[in-house]
C-alpha positions in Angstrom: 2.7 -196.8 91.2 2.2 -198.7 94.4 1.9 -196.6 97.4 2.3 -198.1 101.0 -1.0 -196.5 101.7 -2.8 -197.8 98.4 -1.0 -201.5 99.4 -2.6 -201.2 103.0 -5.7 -200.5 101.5 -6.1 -203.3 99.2 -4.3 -205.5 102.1 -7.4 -204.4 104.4 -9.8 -205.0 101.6 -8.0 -208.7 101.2 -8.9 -209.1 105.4 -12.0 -207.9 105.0 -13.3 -210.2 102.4 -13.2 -214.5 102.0 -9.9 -214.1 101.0 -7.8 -217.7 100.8 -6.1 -218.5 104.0 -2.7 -217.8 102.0 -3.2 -214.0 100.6 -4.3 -213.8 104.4 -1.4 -214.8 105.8 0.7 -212.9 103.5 -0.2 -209.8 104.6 0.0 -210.9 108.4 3.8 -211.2 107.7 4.9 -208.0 108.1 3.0 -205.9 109.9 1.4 -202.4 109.7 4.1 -200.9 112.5 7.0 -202.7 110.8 5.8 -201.2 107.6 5.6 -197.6 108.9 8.9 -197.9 110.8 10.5 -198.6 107.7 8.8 -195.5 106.0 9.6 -193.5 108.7 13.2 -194.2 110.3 14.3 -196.5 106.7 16.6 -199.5 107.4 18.7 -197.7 104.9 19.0 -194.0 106.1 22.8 -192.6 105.5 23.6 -195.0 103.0 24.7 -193.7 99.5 23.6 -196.1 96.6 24.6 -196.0 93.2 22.3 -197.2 90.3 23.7 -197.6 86.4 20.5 -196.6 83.9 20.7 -198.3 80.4 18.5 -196.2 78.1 17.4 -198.8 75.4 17.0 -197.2 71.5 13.6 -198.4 71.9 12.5 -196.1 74.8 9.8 -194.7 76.0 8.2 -197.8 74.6 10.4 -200.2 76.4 11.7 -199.6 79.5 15.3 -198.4 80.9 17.6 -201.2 82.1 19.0 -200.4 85.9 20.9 -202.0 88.0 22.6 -201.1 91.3 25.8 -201.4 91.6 26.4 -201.0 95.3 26.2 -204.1 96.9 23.3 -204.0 99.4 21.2 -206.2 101.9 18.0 -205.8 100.4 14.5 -208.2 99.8 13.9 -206.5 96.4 17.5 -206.0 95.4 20.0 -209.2 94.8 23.6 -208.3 96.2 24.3 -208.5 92.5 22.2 -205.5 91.8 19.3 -207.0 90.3 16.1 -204.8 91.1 12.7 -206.1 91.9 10.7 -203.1 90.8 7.1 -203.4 88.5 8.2 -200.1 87.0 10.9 -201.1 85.4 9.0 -204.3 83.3 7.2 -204.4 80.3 4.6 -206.7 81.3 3.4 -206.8 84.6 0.8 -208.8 86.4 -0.2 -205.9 88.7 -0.7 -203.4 85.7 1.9 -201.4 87.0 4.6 -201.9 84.8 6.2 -199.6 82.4 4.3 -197.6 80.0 5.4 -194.8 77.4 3.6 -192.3 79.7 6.4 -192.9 82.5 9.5 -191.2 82.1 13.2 -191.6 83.9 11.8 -189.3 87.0 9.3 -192.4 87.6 12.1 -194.9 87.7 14.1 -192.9 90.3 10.8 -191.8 92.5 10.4 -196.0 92.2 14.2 -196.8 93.3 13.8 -193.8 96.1 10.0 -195.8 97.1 12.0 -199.2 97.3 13.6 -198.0 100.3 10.4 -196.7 102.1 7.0 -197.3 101.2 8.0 -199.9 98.5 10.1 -201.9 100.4 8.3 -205.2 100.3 9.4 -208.8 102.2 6.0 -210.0 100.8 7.5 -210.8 97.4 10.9 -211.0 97.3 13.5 -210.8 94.7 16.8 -211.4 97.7 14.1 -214.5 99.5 17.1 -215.2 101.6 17.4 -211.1 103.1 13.3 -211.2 103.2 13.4 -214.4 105.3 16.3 -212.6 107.6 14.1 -210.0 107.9 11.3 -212.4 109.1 13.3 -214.4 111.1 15.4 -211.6 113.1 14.9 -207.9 112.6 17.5 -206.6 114.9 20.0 -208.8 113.0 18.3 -208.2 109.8 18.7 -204.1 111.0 22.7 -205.0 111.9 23.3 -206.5 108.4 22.0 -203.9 106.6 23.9 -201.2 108.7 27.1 -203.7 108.1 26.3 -203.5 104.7 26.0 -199.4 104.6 29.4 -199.1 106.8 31.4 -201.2 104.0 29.9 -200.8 101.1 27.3 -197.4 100.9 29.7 -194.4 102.2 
């Protein structure tokens, strides 16, 4: 699973060698303080979110379907309750998608990271919340509280 400290890591190593001007600029986006502050104070904090798990017949080899079904401002979850989390796909490019070894405690230790550490504007599912986020954070910060006061109590 991605850590934000394993992500900084590999994001330093990206910086430190001839990486293409775009991976560069990628990781310039958001930057190290904005990454912490949202580890630390969470854009989310008091909000309560509820997730439906569909446990396929096929599991562990396959994994669980989930969905959230409170409606949230969020770059890795659509207001539809689509997630954007490697964990929860059978193939992924990063190699850290689902495998029998993980088990339901990994998908909720990944929903929990998607709103700290794993919280990522980088590559967005929601592009239009990610690009609010880039655009305005105060505002993007006032949506997301909006969203918590009529819709995550």
């Amino acid at each position: 699973m991605l850590t934000l400290a394993s992500k900084l890591k590999r994001d330093d190593g990206l910086k430190g060698s001839r990486a293409s001007p775009a991976a560069s600029d990628s990781t310039r986006r958001v930057s190290v303080r904005d990454r912490l502050l949202v580890k630390d104070e969470g854009y989310y904090q008091g909000g309560k979110f509820q997730f439906e798990t569909e446990v396929p017949d096929a599991y562990n080899m396959v994994p669980p379907k989930v969905k959230c079904l409170t409606r949230i401002w969020h770059p890795n979850i659509t207001e539809t309750g689509e997630i954007c989390l490697s964990l929860l796909r059978e193939h992924s490019i990063d190699g850290t998608g689902w495998a029998p070894t993980r088990t339901l405690k990994d998908v909720v230790w990944g929903l929990n990271s998607l709103f700290t550490d794993l919280l990522n504007f980088d590559d967005p599912l929601n592009i239009e919340a990610a690009e609010h986020h880039l655009r305005d954070k105060e505002d993007f910060r006032s949506k997301v509280e909006d969203y918590i006061k009529r819709f995550a109590r």
